[in-house]
LOFI-629025 format. One record per residue (C-alpha): residue in three letters; x, y, z. Coordinates in steps of 0.5 Angstrom, whole numbers, plus 500, padded with zeros to 3 digits. Example, Ala and Ser with C-alpha at 12.3 -4.5 7.8 and 13.67 -1.06 7.14 Angstrom:
ALA525491516/SER527498514/
# end
This chain:
UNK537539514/UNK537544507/UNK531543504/UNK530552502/UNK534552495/UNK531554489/UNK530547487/UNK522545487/UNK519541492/UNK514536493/UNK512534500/UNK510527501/UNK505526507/UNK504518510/UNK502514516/UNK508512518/UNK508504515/UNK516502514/UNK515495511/UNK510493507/UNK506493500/UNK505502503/UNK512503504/UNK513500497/UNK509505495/UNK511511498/UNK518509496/UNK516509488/UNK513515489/UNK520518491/UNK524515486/UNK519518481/UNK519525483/UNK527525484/UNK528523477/UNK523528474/UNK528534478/UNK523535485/UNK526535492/UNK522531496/UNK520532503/UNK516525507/UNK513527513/UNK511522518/UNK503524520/UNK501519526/UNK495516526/UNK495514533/UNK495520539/UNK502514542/UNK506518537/UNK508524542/UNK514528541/UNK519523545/UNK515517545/UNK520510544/UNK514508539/UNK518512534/UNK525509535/UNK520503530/UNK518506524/UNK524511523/UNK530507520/UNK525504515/UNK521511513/UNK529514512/UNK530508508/UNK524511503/UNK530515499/UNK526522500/UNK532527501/UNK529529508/UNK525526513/UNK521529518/UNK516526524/UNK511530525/UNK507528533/UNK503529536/UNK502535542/UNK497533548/UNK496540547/UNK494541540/UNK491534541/UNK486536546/UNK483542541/UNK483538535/UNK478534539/UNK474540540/UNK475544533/UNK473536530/UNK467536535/UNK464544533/UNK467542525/UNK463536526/UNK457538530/UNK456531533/UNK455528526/UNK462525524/UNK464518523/UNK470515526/UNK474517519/UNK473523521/UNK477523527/UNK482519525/UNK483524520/UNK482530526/UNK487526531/UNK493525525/UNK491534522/UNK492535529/UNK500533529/UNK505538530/UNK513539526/UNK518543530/UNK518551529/UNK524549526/UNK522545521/UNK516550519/UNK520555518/UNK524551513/UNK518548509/UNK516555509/UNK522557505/UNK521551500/UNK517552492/UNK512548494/UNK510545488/UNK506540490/UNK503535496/UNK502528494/UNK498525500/UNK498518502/UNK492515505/UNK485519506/UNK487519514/UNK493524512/UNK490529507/UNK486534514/UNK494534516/UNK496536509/UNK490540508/UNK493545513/UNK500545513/UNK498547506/UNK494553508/UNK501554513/UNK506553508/UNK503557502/UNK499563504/UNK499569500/UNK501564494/UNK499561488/UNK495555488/UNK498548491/UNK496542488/UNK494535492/UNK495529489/UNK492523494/UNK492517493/UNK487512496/UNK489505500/UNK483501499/UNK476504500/UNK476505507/UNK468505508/UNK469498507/UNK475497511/UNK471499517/UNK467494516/UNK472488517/UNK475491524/UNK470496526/UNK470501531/UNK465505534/UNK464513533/UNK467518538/UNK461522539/UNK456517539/UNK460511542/UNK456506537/UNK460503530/UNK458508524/UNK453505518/UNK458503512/UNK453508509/UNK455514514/UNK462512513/UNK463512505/UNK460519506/UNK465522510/UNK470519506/UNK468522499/UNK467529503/UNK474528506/UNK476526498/UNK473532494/UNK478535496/UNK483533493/UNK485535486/UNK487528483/UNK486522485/UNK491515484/UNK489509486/UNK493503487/UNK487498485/UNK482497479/UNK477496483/UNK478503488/UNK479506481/UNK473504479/UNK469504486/UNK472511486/UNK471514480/UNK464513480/UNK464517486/UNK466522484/UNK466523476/UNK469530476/UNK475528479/UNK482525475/UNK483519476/UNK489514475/UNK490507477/UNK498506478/UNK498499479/UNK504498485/UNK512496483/UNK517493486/UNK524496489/UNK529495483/UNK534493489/UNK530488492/UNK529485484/UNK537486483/UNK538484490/UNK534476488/UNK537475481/UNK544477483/UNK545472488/UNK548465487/UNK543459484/UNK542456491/UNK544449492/UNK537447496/UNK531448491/UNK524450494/UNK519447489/UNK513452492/UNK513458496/UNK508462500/UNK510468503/UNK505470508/UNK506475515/UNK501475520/UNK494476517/UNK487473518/UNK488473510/UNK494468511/UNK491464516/UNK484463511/UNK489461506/UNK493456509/UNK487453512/UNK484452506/UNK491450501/UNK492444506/UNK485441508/UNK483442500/UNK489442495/UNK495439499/UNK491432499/UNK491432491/UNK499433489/UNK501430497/UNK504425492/UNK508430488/UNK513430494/UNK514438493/UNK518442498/UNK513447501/UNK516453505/UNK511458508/UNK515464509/UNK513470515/UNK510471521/UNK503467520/UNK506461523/UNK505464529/UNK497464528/UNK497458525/UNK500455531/UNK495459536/UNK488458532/UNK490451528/UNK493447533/UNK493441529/UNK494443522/UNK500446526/UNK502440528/UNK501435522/UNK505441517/UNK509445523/UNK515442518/UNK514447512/UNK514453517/UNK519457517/UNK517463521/UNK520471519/UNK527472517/UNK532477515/UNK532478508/UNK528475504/UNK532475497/UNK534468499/UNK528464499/UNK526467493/UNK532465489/UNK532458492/UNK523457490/UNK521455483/UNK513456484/UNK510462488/UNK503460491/UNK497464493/UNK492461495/UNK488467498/UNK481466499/UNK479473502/UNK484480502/UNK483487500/UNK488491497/UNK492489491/UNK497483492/UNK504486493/UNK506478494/UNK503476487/UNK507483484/UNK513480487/UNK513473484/UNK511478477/UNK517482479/UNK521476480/UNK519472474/UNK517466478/UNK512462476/UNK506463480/UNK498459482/UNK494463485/UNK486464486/UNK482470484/UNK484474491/UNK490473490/UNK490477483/UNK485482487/UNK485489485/UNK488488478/UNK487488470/UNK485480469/UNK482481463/UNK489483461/UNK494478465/UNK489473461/UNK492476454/UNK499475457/UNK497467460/UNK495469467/UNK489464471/UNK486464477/UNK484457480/UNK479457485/UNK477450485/UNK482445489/UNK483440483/UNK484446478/UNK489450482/UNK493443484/UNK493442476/UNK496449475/UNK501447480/UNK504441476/UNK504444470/UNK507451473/UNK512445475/UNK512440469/UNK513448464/UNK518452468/UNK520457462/UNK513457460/UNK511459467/UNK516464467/UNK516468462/UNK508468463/UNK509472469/UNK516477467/UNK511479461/UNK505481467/UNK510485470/UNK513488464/UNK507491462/UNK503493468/UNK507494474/UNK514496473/UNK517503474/UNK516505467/UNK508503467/UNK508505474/UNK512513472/UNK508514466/UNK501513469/UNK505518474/UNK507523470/UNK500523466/UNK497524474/UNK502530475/UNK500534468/UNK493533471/UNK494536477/UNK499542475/UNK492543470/UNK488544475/UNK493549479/UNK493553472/UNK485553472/UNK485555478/UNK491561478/UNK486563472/UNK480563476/UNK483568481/UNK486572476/
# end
């Protein structure tokens, strides 16, 4: 591994997510830091204390983490030692008053690189850390402090992965000091204090950038919207038209959301086009959900099921319609910018096109349905209006999630954190 050349050197910290709308994300964040003559170093920062040096738990997430594109890979993991003082150092930190997103972010700071692996990043010119999720920032924070004592200041970019204060409230936990869930409240205040520290802000949602803006005002902040992998885009339009046809398609993994989604796309909307004789295929592994809390729509809709698959490139080539019919979710919706990307027609509800600039996706012909009989209505005109459909959703992409919309808004980020590292070497001086 070669990473202490004189080429300057951005390290990437996230949770290790392989797959996904993250993993698209961080893999955007490669490929725009390469093109603009960084080194990049991604570092896999555990959430959990499973993710020992030697844990198999690994042998999960590697392949698809390498697959990111950085030039090199690390995995930082978790020393029971250093694990057991972290917990110490959090409870003195914290004064028995922490939250349970204070611990996270203790239990992913206390995770440890090699001595090799140190040694090497310190020899690095470290230009930047760019942090993905709040949980992650503690563990960039120090390797901070280790990797760049005694020279000038380095700036943090992080960006926000939905606002974690209200994510504790659809899955609680309870506190590790007080062993009872904390108030949204109490949360909310950890998660600007942990945030604060950061020099530039990016989120990948409108109503996070809003949210967070507000919070806090004298920060940059910049929304950019998610992208898709141009391998994945070329991989879909370069394969032969498919001799079967998927008149709608719903690609849907194992997610309450999903699960609400269906129920209220069969039970509501289905019975109003029903008729049409569409051919319908749910994609991913929410059949196995819908076969466990839905037994009887299961049954009467096993046939459009088609569970997880290997590649989906051949699905979407094969579908005329893209569907959404989300009724609740958080996050941006990488499906929804997927069916962008793909210029495919889609019909969603407001969920669906959750996170994004409406006003603007209405300009280029984008509605959300949120009414059974008006989302039927969009399916039959998407379907009677194919060219019209599309071209409606290449246009959405174009301009708002495509690598030169995402990289520009990056590139506006990176200038403004570079500005505030020359404050700060002018405060020193």
């Amino acid at each position: 591994m070669q990473l202490n050349d004189a080429k300057p050197t951005v390290i990437i910290t996230g949770p290790p997510w392989p797959r996904g709308g993250a993993a698209r994300v961080m893999q955007s964040q490669v490929q725009f830091y390469r093109k603009r003559g960084f080194k990049t170093v991604f570092i896999a920062d555990p959430l959990g204390c499973i993710f020992t040096r030697n844990s198999p738990v690994w042998d999960e997430f590697r392949e698809g983490l390498i697959e990111l594109g950085a030039d090199s890979t690390l995995f930082a993991a978790i020393d029971p030692r250093r694990f057991k003082l972290a917990k110490y150092t959090a409870t003195l930190r914290h004064r028995l008053r922490g939250t349970a997103l204070d611990w996270r972010v203790a239990i992913a700071e206390s995770a440890q690189l090699t001595a090799a692996e140190m040694s090497l990043l310190k020899g690095c010119r470290i230009a930047l850390f760019h942090v993905n999720h709040v949980y992650t920032l503690g563990f960039a924070l120090r390797l901070r402090r280790e990797c760049t004592a005694g020279k000038n200041p380095v700036p943090i970019i992080v960006n926000t992965i939905d606002i974690q204060s209200h994510t504790f409230r659809e899955r609680p936990e309870p506190n590790p000091w007080t062993r009872r869930p904390d108030t949204e409240d109490k949360l909310l205040e950890s998660e600007i204090a942990q945030l604060s520290q950061s020099d530039v802000l990016i989120h990948l949602s409108l109503s996070d950038f809003d949210f967070f803006q507000k919070k806090l005002p004298t920060k940059p902040h910049f929304l950019a919207l998610p992208t898709i992998d141009e391998e994945f885009i070329s991989s879909v339009n370069a394969l032969e038209p498919a001799t079967t046809v998927i008149d709608l398609i719903l690609v849907a993994h194992r997610h309450a959301a999903n699960l609400s989604a269906i129920k209220w796309f069969f039970e509501q909307v289905w019975p109003l086009i029903a008729e049409r004789n569409y051919s319908l295929k749910i994609v991913g592994r929410v059949n196995q959900m819908v076969e466990g809390e839905l037994p009887q729509l299961y049954e009467e809709f096993q046939a459009h099921f088609v569970g997880e698959v290997v590649d989906l490139a051949p699905y979407y080539r094969a579908a005329r319609c893209v569907i959404a019919p989300m009724v609740s979710g958080t996050g941006i919706s990488i499906k929804t910018i997927e069916a962008f990307a793909l210029g495919k027609p889609i019909v969603g509800t407001s969920k669906a096109f959750r996170g994004m600039p409406m006003e603007l996706l209405e300009q280029l012909g984008i509605h959300a349905h949120d009414e059974p009989q008006a989302f039927a209505d969009a399916i039959i005109w998407s379907m009677n209006n194919l060219k019209s459909a599309e071209r409606c959703s290449q246009a959405a992409y174009d301009s708002l999630f495509s690598s030169e919309a995402c990289f520009a808004v990056r590139g506006q980020a990176l200038a403004a954190a570079f500005q505030q590292q020359e404050s700060e070497e002018r405060i020193l001086r």
